[in-house]
N, C-alpha and C positions, 0 to 999 in steps of 0.2 A: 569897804573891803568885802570881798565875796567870800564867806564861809563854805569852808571844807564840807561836803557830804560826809557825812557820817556812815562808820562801816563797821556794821554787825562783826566780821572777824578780829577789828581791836580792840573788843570788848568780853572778848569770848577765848577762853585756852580750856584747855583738856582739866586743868586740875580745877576746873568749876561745874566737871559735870559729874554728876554724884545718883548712886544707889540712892535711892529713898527710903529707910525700913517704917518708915510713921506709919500708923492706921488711922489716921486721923488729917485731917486739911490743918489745923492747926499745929498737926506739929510736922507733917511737910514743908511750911511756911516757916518754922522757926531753924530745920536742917538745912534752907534754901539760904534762909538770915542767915544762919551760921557761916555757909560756903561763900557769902558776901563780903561779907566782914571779915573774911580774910585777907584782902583786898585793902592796898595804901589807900584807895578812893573811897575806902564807907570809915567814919568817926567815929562812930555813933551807934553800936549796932542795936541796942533796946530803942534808939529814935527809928531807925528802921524797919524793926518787926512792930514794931506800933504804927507806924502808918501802913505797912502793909496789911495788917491788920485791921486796918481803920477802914481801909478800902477795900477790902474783902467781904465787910460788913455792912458795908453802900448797896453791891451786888456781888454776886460771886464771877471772878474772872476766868468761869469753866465755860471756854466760847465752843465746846463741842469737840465733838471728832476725836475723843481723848485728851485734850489741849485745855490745859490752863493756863494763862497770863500773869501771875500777879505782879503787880510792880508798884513803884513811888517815886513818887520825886520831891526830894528833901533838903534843906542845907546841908545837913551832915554828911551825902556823900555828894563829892567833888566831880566825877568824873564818872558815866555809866560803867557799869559791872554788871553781864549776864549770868548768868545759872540756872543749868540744866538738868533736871532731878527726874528721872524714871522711875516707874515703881510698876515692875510686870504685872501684878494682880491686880492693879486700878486703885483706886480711891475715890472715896465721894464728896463728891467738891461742889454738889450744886451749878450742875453744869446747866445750859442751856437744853439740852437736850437731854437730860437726868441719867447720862452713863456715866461709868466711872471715867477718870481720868489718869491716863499713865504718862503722858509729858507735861510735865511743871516747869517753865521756864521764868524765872525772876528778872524781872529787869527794874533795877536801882539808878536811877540818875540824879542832877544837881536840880532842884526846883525850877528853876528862868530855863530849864531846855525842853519846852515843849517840841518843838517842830524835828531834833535830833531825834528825840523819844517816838514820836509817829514815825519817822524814818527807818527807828531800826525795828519797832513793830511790825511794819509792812515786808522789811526784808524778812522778816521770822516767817511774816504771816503767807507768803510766797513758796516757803520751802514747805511749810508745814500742811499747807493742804493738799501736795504730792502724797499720793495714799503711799507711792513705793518708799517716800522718805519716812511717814509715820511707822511704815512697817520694821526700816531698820532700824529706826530709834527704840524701838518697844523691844527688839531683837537683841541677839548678844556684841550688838556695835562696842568696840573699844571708842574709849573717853577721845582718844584723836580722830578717830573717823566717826562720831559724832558733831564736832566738831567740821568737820570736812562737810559732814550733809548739809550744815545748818548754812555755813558761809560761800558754799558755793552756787553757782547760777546765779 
C-alpha cells in the first residue's frame, strides 16, 4: 500500500503559532513544548522538551537566515504537530551563521516516521528561504496568514 505524502498544512493551524517573549533558547524551546502539548498528539510533554533538548545539545538547529529547527521524534507524540514561535528582536540560538533568530518552528513527530519528517522539513525549508516569506513572518502577520505563508506553494 502506497502511503499518503505528508502535508505541512495538517500539521499546522493558527492556534500553534505563538509570540515568543523568552530571552533565552531554552526557554523558547520549553513555550514552543508548551504550544505542543497542547495537541491530542503529544503525551508526554516533559518526554518532549527533553528530547528536544537533547538534540539541541548535539548541535544547535539555528540553520541560518533567522530560522531555527528544533524538533524530535519520540513515542510519546503520536502524530506530527508543528509550532511556529516569532520573537521580533531575535534570539541567540547558536546559529550557523551566529545571528539571532526570529522563526522558531518545532516540529514533533512519532519516532518510526523518519521519511514524513524529512518531508515536511523540506516543505518548511521551501517557503522559508523566500526572503519575501521570512520578511512577513518576522512582520505583523496574523496567526492565519502565517499559516497561509508556510502551506502554500
Amino acid at each position: 500500500m502506497e502511503r499518503k505524502k505528508i502535508e505541512l498544512r495538517d500539521h499546522l493551524d493558527a492556534s500553534r503559532v505563538i509570540a515568543l517573549k523568552a530571552t533565552t533558547k531554552d526557554e523558547a524551546l520549553m513555550e514552543l513544548v508548551d504550544a505542543a502539548a497542547t495537541a491530542d498528539a503529544v503525551t508526554d510533554r516533559d518526554a518532549l522538551l527533553s528530547a528536544v533538548r537533547e538534540r539541541e545539545a548535539k548541535l544547535s538547529t539555528g540553520i541560518g537566515l533567522g530560522i531555527a529547527v528544533p524538533h524530535a521524534r519520540i513515542d510519546s507524540v503520536r502524530e506530527f504537530v508543528v509550532v511556529v514561535g516569532r520573537h521580533p528582536a531575535g534570539l541567540e540560538f547558536g546559529s550557523i551563521d551566529t545571528k539571532p533568530v526570529h522563526i522558531v518552528v518545532l516540529i514533533a513527530g512519532p519516532r518510526e516516521a523518519k521519511t514524513p519528517y524529512l518531508e515536511l522539513l523540506a516543505q518548511l525549508s521551501k517557503r522559508l528561504k523566500l526572503e519575501d516569506v521570512r520578511e512577513r513572518l518576522t512582520g505583523d502577520a496574523e496567526a492565519d496568514e502565517v499559516v497561509q505563508l508556510l502551506v502554500e506553494g
